[in-house]
C-alpha positions in Angstrom: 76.2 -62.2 17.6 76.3 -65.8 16.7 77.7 -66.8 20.0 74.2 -64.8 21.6 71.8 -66.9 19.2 72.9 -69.7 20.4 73.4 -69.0 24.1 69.8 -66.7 24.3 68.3 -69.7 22.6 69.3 -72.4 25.0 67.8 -70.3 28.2 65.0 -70.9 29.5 62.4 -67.9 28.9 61.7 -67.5 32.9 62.1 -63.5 32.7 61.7 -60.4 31.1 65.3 -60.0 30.0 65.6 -63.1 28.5 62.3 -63.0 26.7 64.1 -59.3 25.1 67.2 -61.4 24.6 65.2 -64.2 22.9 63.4 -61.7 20.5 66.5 -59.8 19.4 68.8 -62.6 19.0 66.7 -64.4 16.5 68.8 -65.9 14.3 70.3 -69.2 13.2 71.1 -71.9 16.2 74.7 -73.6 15.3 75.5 -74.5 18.8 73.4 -76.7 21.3 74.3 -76.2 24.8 75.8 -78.7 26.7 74.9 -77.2 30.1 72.4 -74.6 31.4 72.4 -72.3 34.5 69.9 -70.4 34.8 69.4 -66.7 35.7 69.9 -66.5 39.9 68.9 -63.3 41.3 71.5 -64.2 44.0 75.1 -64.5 41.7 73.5 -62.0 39.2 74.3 -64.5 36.1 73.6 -67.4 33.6 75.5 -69.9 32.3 75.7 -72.3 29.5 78.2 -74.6 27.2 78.6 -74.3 23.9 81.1 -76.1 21.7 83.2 -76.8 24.5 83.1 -73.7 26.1 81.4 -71.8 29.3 79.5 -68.3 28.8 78.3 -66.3 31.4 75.8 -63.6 30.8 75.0 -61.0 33.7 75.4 -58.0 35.9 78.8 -56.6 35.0 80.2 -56.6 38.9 79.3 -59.9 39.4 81.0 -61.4 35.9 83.7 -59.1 35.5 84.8 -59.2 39.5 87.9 -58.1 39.8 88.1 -56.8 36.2 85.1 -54.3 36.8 87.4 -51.0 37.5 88.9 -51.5 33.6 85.4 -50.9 32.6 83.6 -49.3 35.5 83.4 -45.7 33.4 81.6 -47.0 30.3 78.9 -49.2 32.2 78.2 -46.6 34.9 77.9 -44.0 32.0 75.3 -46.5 30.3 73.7 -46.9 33.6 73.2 -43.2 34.1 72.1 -42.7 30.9 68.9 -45.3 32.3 70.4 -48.5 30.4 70.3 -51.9 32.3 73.8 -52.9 31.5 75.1 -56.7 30.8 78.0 -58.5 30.3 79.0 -61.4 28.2 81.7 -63.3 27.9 83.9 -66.6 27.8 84.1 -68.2 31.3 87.7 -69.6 32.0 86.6 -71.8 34.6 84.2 -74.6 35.3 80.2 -73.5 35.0 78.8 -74.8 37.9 76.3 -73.1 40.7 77.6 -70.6 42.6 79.3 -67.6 42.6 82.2 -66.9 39.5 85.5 -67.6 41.1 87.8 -67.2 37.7 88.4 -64.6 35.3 85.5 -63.8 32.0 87.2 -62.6 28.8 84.2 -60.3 28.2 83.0 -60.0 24.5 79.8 -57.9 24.4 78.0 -55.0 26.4 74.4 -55.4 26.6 72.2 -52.3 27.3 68.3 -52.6 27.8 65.7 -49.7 28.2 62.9 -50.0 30.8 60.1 -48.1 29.9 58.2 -46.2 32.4 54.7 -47.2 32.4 52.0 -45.0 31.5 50.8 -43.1 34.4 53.6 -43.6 37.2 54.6 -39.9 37.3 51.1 -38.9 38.3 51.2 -42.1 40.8 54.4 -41.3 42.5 53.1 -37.3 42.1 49.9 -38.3 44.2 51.6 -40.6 46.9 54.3 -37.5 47.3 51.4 -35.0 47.7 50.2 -37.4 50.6 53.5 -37.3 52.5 54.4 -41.3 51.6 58.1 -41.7 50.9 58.5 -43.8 48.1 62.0 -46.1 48.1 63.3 -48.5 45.0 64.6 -51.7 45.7 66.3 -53.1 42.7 68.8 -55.9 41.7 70.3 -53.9 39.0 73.1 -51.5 39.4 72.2 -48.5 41.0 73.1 -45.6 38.6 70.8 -47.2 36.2 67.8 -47.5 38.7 68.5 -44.0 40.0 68.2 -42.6 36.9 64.8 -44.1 35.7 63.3 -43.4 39.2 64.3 -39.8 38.2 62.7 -40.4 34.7 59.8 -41.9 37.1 59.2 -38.5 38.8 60.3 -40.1 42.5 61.4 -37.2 44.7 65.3 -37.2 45.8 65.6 -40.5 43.4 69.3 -39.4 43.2 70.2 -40.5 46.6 71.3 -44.3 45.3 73.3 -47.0 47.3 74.9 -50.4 46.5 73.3 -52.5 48.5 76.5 -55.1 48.9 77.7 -52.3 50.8 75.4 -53.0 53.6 76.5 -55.4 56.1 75.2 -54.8 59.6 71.9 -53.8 61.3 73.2 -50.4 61.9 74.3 -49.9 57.7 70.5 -51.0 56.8 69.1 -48.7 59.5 71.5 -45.6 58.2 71.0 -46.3 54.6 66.9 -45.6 54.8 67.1 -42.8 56.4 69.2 -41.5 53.7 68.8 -43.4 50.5 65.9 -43.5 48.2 67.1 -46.2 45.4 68.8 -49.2 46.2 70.7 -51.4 44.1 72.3 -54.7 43.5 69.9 -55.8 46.3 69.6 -59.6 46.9 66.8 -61.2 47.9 67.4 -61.7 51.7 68.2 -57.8 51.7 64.5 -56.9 51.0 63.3 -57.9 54.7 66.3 -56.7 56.2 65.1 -53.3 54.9 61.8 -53.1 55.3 62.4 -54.0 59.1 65.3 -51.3 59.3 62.8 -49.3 57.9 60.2 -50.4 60.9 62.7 -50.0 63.3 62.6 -46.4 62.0 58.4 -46.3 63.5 58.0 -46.1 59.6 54.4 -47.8 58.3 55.8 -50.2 55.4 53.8 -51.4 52.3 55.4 -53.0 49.4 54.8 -54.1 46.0 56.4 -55.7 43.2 57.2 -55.5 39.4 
């Protein structure tokens, strides 16, 4: 818990998750970081130094890599349970921008509960009603998103994907025909659906957070 004081404090507070990090992780700073990486939504991870040492803190296929099967039971039970799942861990290679490329002794698993917002069931229950065809695109892992679009009241939010397993025009224009959630989207994937989505004579409007 130390090792998350120190590591949450050091971040900059530049989103939602690290502001909940920030709050719960309160307590005593003993180790200033030597280097920061910030959150990228594109290698799904931060970084930092401290005494000596490189932690990562992120998305649990992206840290663990290779490692992921060993735990791939507990963090997709989390996720379909609705928790946002992270990983942290010590980083035995050089922090620097980029994708992880060595192993991450992983010391914690992180869970964080989204809310639904007051009123989106009777949102998504009037565009439904109206014959639109609601679709999530998320970064985070897609048993998680699935099931708080389920929570959400969005029809056939069970049909999820992993978007990495998306690669050519064809994939994107299957995958929206069939999928309602997708997850582990990066941002260059968000136009590639919408316009396999278009291709599909399908009248696209999006919004954010």
């Amino acid at each position: 818990k130390a090792l998350l004081c120190d590591f949450s404090a050091c971040m900059p507070p530049d989103n939602d998750t690290m502001k909940a990090l920030q709050q719960y992780f309160s307590g005593e700073v003993k180790n200033k970081a030597g280097e920061i990486l910030s959150f990228s939504s594109e290698t799904k991870y931060s970084g930092a130094v401290l005494a000596g040492k490189a932690y990562v803190l992120g998305a649990p296929e992206f840290v663990l890599r290779e490692q992921y099967a060993d735990y791939k039971e507990k963090i997709e039970g989390y996720g379909g349970q609705g928790y946002r799942v992270l990983i942290f861990g010590e980083y035995q290679g050089v922090l620097k921008k980029g994708p992880l490329t060595e192993a991450v002794i992983p010391s914690a698993i992180l869970l964080l509960s989204n809310p639904i917002r007051k009123g989106a069931k009777e949102t998504f229950s009037y565009f439904a009603k109206r014959g639109v065809e609601v679709k999530v695109i998320s970064g985070d892992n897609p048993h998680t998103v699935s099931a708080i679009a389920k929570e959400a009241g969005i029809c056939n939010a069970e049909h999820s994907i992993d978007a990495s397993l998306l690669h050519s025009k064809e994939d994107y224009r299957e995958a929206v025909k069939k999928y309602t959630v997708f997850g582990r989207v990066k941002p260059e994937q968000k136009r590639m659906l919408v316009q396999a989505l278009k291709n599909c004579r399908k009248t696209v409007a999006m919004t954010g957070d």
